[in-house]
FIZA-174207 format. One record per residue: z, x, y of N, C-alpha, C in turn; residue in three letters; chain. Coordinates in Angstrom, 2 decimals. Each point is the difference from the previous one (the first is absolute). Layout:
BEGIN
R     n_pz     n_px     n_py    ca_pz    ca_px    ca_py     c_pz     c_px     c_py  rest  kette
R        Z        X        Y        Z        X        Y        Z        X        Y   ALA      A
...
***
This chain:
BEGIN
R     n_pz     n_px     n_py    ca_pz    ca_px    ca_py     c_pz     c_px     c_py  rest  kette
R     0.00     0.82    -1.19     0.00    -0.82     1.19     0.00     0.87     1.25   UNK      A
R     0.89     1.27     0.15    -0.22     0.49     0.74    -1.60     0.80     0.60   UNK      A
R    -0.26     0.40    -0.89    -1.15     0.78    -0.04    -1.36    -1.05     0.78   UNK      A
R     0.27    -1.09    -0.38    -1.07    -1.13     0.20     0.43    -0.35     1.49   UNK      A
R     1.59    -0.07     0.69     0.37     0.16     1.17    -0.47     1.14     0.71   UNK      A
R    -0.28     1.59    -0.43    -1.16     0.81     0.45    -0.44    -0.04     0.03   UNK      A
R    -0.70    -0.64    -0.34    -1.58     0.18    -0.38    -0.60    -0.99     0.96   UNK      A
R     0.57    -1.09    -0.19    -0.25    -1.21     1.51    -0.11     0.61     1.35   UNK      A
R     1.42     0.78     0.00     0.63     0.66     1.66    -1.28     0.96     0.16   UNK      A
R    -0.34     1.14    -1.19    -1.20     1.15    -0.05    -1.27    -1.17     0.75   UNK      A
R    -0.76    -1.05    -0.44    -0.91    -0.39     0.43    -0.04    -1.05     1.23   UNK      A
R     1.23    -0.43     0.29     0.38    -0.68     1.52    -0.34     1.10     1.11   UNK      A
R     0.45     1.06    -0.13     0.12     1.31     0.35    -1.80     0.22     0.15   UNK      A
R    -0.45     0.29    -0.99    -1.58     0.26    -0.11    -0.51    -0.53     0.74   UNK      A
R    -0.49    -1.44    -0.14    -0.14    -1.48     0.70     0.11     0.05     1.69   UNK      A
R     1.32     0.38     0.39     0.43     0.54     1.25    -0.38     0.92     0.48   UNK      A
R    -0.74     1.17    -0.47    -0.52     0.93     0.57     1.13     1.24    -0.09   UNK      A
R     1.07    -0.45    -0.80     0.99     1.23    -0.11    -0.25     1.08    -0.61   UNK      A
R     0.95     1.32     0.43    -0.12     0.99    -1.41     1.41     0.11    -0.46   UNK      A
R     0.28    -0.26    -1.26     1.25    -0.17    -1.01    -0.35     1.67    -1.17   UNK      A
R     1.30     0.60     0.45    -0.59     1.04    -1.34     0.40    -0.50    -1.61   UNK      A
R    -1.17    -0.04    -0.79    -0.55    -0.38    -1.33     0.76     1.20    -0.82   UNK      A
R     0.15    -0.80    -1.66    -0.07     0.73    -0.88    -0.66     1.07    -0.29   UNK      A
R     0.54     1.03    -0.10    -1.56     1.46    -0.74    -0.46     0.59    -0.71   UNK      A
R    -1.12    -1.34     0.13    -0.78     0.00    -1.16    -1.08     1.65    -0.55   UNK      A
R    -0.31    -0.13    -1.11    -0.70     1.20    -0.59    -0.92     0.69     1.33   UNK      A
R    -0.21     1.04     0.32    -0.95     0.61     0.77    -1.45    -0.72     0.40   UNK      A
R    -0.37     0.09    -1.25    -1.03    -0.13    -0.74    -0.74    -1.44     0.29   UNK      A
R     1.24    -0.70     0.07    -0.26    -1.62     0.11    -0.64    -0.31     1.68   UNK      A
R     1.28     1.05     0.60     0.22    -0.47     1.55    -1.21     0.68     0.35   UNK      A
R    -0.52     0.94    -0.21    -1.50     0.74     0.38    -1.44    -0.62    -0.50   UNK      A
R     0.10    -1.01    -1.09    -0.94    -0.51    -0.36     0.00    -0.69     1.10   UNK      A
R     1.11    -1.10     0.16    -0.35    -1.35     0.92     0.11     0.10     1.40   UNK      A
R     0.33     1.39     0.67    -0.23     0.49     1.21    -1.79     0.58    -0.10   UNK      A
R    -0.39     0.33    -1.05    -1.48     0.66     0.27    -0.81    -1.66     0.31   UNK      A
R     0.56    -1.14    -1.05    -0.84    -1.04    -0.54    -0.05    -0.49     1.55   UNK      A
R     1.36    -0.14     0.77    -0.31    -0.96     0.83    -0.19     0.76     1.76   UNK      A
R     0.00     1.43    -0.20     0.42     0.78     1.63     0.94    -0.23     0.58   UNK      A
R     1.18    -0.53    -1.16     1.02    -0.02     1.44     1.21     0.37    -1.06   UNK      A
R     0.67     0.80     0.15     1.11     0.63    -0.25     1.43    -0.75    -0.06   UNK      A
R     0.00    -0.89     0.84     1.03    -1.02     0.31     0.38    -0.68    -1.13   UNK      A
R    -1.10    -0.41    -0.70     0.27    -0.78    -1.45     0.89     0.69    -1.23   UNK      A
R     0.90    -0.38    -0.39     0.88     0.04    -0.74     0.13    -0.61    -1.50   UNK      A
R    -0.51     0.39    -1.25    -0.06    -1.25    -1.02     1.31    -0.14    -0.24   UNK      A
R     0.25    -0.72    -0.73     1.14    -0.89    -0.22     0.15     0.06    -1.73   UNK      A
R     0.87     0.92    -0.53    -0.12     0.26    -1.33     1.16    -1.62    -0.59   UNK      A
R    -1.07    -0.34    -1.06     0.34    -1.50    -0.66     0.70    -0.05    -1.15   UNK      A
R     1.02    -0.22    -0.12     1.29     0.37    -1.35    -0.09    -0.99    -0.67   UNK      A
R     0.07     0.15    -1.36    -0.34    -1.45    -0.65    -1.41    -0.52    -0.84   UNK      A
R    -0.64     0.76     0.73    -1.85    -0.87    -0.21    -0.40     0.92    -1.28   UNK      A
R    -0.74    -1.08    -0.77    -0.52     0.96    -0.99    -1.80     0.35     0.29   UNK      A
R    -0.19    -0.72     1.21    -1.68     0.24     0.47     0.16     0.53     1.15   UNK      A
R     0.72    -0.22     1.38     0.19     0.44     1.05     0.92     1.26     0.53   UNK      A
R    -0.95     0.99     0.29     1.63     0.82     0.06    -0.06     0.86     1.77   UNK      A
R    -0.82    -0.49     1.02     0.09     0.10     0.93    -1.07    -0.78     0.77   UNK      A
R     0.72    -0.24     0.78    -0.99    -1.13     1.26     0.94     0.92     1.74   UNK      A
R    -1.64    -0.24     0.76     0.14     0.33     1.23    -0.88    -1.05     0.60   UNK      A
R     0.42    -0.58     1.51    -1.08    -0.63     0.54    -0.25     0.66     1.31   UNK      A
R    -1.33     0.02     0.90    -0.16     0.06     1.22     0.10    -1.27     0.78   UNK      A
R     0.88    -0.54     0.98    -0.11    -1.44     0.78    -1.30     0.33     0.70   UNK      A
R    -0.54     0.99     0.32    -0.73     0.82     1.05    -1.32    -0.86    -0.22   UNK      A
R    -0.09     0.24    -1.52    -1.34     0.19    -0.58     0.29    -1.60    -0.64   UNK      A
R     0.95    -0.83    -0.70     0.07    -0.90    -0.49    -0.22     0.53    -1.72   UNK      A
R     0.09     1.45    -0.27    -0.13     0.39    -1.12     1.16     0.02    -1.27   UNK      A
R     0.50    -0.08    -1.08     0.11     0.27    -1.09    -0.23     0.92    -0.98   UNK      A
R     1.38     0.89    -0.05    -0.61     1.15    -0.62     0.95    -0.22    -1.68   UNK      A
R    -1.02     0.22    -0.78     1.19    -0.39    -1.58    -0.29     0.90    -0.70   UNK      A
R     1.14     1.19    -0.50    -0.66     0.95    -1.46     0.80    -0.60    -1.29   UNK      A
R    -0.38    -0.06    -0.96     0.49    -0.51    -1.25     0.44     0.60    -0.88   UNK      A
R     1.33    -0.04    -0.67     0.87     0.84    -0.56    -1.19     0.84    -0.85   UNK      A
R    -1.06    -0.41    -0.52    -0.92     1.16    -1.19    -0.40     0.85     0.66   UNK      A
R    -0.24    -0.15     1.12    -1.11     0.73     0.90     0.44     1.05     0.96   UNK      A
R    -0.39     0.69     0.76    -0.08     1.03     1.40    -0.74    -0.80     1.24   UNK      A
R    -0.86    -0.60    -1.02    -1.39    -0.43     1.36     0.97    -1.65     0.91   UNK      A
R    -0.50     0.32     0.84     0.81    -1.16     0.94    -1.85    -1.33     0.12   UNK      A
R     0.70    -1.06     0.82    -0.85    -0.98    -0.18    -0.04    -0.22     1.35   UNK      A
R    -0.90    -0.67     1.01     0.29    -0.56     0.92    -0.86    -1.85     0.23   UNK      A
R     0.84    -0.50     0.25    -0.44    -1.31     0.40     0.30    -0.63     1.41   UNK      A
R    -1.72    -0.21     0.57     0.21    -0.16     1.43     0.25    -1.49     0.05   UNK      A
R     0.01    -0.18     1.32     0.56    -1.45     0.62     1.43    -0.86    -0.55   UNK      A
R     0.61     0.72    -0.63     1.56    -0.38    -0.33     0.82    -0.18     1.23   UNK      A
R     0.29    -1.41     0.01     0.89    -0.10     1.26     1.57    -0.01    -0.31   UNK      A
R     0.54     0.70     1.25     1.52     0.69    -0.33     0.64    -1.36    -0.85   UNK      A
R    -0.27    -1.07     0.19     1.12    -0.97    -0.62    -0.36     0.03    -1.57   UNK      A
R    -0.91     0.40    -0.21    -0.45     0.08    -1.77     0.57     1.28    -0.27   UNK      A
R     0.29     0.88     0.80     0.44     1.30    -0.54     1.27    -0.11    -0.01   UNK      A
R     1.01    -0.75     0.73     1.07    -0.62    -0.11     0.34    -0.73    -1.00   UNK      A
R    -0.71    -0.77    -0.48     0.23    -0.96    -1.21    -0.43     1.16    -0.98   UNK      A
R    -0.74     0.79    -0.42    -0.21     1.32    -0.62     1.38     0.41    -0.24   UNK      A
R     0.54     0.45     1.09     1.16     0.75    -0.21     0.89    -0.69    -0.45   UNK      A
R     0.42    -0.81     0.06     0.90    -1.11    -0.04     0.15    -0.71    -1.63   UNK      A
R    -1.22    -0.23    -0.69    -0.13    -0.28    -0.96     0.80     0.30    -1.30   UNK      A
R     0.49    -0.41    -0.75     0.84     0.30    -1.31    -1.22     1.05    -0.52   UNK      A
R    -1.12    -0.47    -0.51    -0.95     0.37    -1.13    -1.07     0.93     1.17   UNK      A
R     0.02     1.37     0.38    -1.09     0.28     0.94    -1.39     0.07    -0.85   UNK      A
R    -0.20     0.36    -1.48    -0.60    -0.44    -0.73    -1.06    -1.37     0.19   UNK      A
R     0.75    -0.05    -0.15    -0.15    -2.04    -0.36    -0.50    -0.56     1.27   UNK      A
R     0.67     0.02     1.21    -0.48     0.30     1.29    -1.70     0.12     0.12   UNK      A
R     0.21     1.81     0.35    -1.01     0.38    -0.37    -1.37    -0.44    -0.69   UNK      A
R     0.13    -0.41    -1.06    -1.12    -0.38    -0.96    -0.33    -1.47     0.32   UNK      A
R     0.88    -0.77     0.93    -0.18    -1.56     0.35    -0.32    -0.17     1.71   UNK      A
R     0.35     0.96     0.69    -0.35    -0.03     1.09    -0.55     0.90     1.13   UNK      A
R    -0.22     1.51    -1.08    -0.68     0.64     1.11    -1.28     0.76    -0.75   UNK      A
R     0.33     0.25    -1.49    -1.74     0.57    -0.94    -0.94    -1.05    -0.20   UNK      A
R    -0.86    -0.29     0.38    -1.49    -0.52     0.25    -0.18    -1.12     1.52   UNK      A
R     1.33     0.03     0.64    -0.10    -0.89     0.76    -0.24     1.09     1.80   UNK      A
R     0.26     1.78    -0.12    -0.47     0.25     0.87    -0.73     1.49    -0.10   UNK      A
R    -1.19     0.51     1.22    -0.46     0.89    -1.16     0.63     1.19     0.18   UNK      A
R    -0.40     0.26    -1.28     0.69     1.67    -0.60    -0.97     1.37     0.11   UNK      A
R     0.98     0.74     0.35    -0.99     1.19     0.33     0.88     1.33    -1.00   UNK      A
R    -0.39     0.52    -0.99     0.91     1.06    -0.10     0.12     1.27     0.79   UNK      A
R     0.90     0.53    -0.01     0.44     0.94     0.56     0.23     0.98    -0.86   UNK      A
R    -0.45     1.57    -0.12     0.54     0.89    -0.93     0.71     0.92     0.45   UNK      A
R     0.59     0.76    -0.62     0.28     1.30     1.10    -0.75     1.00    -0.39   UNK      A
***
C-alpha cells in the first residue's frame, strides 16, 4: 500500500512538472530511456511484483510510455498515453493484466534498443 502511495505522489509530481529523486535504477536502463527519449529527466520506475513488467517510465512532455519487460533489456515506447492512463497503470493491482487490456495494441509501439 505504501509503495502504490509512491508511486501516485512520484507521478502527481511528474504530471506537475516536478523533479522528485527516483529509485536507482540499473545504469543501463536509465541510459537506454534517456538516449530513447533526449531527455535525461526521465526516471523509470522499477515494478516489484510483475511477472511481465519490470520497468515503466513516462514523458508528460511527449505523452509517451516507456515499458521494459521482466525477459527483456529492450524497452518499448507507446505514444499518445495520457498521464491519467499512466496513473491507472501505476495504480493497478495486475500491471500485467493492465498492460495487456489497456495499453498493447491500443497505442503505437515503437521499440527501443540499447
Amino acid at each position: 500500500m505504501t509503495r502504490h502511495i509512491l508511486l501516485i505522489a512520484s507521478l502527481s509530481a511528474l504530471v506537475a512538472g516536478l523533479s522528485l529523486p527516483a529509485a536507482a535504477p540499473a545504469q543501463e536502463s536509465v541510459a537506454t530511456v534517456a538516449a530513447a527519449t533526449d531527455s535525461a529527466a526521465i526516471q523509470p520506475i522499477t515494478v516489484d511484483g510483475s511477472t511481465l513488467i519490470g520497468q515503466l517510465a513516462y514523458d508528460p512532455a511527449t505523452s509517451t510510455l516507456y515499458v521494459q519487460m521482466t525477459f527483456s533489456t529492450d524497452w518499448y515506447g507507446y505514444a499518445g498515453v495520457p498521464a491519467e492512463e499512466y496513473a491507472a497503470f501505476l495504480a493497478a493491482e495486475s500491471k500485467g493484466a493492465f498492460f495487456n487490456t489497456h495499453i498493447r495494441n491500443h497505442y503505437p509501439e515503437q521499440r527501443w534498443e540499447p
